[in-house]
C-alpha positions as CSV (number, residue, x, y, z in Angstrom):
1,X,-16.0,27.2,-31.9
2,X,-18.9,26.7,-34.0
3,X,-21.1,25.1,-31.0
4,X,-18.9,22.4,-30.5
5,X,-17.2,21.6,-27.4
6,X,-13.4,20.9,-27.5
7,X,-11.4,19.2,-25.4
8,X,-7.7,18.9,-25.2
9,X,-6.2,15.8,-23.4
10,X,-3.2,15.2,-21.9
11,X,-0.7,11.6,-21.6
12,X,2.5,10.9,-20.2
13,X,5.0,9.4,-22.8
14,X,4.5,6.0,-24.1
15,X,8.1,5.5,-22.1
16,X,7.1,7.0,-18.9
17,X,3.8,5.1,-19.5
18,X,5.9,1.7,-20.0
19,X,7.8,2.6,-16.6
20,X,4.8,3.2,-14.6
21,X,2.7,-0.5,-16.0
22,X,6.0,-2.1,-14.8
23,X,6.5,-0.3,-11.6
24,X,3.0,-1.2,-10.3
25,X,3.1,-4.5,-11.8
26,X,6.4,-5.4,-9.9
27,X,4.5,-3.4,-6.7
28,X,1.3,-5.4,-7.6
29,X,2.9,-9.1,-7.6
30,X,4.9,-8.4,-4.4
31,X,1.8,-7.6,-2.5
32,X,-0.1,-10.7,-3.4
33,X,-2.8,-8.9,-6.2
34,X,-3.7,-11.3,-8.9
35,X,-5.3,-10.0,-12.1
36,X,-3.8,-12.5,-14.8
37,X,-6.0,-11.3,-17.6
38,X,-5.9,-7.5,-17.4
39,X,-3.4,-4.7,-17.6
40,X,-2.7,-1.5,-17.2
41,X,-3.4,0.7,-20.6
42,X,-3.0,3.6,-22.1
43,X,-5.9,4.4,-24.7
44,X,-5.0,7.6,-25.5
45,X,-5.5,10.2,-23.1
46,X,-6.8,7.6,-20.4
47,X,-5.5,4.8,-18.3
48,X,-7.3,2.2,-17.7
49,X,-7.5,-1.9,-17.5
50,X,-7.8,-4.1,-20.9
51,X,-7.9,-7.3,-21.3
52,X,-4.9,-9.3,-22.0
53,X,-6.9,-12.5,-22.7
54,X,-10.7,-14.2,-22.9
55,X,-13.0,-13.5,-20.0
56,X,-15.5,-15.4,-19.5
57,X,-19.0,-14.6,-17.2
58,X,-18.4,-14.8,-13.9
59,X,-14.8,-14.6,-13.7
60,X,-13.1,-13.1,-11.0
61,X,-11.0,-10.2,-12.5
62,X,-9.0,-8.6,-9.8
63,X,-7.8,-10.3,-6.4
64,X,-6.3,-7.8,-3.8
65,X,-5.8,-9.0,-0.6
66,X,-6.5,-6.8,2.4
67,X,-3.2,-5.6,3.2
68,X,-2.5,-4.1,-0.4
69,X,-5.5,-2.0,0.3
70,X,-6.4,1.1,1.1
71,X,-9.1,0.6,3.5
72,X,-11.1,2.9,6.4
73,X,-13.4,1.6,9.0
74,X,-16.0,3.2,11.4
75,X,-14.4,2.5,14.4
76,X,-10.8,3.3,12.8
77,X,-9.0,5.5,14.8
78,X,-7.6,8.6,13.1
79,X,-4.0,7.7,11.8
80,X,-2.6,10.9,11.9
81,X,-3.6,13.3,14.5
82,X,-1.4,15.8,13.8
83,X,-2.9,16.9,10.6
84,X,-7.1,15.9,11.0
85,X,-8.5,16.4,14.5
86,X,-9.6,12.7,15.5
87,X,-13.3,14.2,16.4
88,X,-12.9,15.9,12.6
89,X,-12.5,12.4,11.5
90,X,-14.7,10.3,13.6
91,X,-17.5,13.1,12.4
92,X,-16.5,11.8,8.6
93,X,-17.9,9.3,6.6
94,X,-16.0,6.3,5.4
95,X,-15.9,8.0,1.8
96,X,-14.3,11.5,3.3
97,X,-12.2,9.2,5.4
98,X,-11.0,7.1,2.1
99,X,-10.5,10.3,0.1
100,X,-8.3,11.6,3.6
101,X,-6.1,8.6,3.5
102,X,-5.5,8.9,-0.2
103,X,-4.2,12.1,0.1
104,X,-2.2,11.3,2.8
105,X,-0.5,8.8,1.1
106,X,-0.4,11.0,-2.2
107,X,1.7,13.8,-0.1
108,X,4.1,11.2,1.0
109,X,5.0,10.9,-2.4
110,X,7.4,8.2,-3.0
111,X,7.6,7.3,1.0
112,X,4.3,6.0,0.5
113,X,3.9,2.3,0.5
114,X,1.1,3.0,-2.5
115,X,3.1,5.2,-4.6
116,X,3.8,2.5,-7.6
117,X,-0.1,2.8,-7.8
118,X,-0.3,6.6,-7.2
119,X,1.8,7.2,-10.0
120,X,-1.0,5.6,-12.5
121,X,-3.3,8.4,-11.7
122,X,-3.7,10.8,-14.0
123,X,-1.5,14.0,-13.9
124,X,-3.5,16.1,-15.3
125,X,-6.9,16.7,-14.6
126,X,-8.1,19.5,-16.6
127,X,-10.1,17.3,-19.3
128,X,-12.5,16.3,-16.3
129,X,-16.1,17.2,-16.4
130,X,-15.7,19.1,-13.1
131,X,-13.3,21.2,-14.1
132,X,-15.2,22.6,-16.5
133,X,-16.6,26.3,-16.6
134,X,-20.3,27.3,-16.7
135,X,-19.5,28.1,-20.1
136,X,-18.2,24.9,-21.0
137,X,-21.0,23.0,-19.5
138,X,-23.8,24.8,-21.3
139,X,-22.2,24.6,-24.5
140,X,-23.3,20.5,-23.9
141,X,-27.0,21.7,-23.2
142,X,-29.1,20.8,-26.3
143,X,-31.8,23.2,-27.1
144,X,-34.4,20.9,-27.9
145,X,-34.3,19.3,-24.3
């Protein structure tokens, strides 16, 4: 390839896209989260927040209130017993505890009380820096460093 490094990125449909924003903005007003001057976006091949008017230093961007997050603590029981042995998840940190409860949530699928915001996640994932191969990854080494 001529020692370039190619990437091929993947979107959902600008319609699927347009349900999705709307899903989790109905989701997002319903749980109390405020964020009156960003919105969901697609730029291209990623999703992210842009700016739907001025900002100015200082401003709070996001408000989500406790109960429309996900949130772990150290003293947190394990929630589901049945699939993580509670010493497996006392012995975790709050990171591996987060990343447990995501998933947990992400296999309920649409049960989940989260899944309006689930379904802005990316579907694909193959794009991402750590799924790269060794090959891949060295072709972004530069000989002169």
């Amino acid at each position: 390839n001529g020692g370039r490094f190619l990437c091929q990125c993947t979107s959902t449909s600008s319609h699927q896209s347009m349900e999705i924003e709307q899903s989790f903005a109905e989701w997002s007003h319903t749980r109390g989260i405020a964020a009156p001057k960003v919105a969901l976006h697609d730029f291209g091949s990623i999703r992210g927040m842009r700016a739907v008017m001025k900002i100015l230093v200082g401003e709070v961007l996001v408000s989500v209130p406790k109960s429309a997050a996900l949130c772990v603590t150290d003293r947190q029981l394990c929630p589901f017993p049945d699939v993580i042995a509670p010493q497996s998840w006392a012995d975790a940190s709050l990171p591996v505890r987060l990343a447990l409860v995501l998933l947990h949530e992400v296999g309920l699928g649409t049960a989940s009380e989260f899944a309006p915001w689930i379904r802005t996640f990316p579907e694909h994932h193959e794009d991402k820096p750590a799924r790269w191969t060794q090959a891949e990854l060295e072709e972004l080494q530069d000989e002169i460093v």
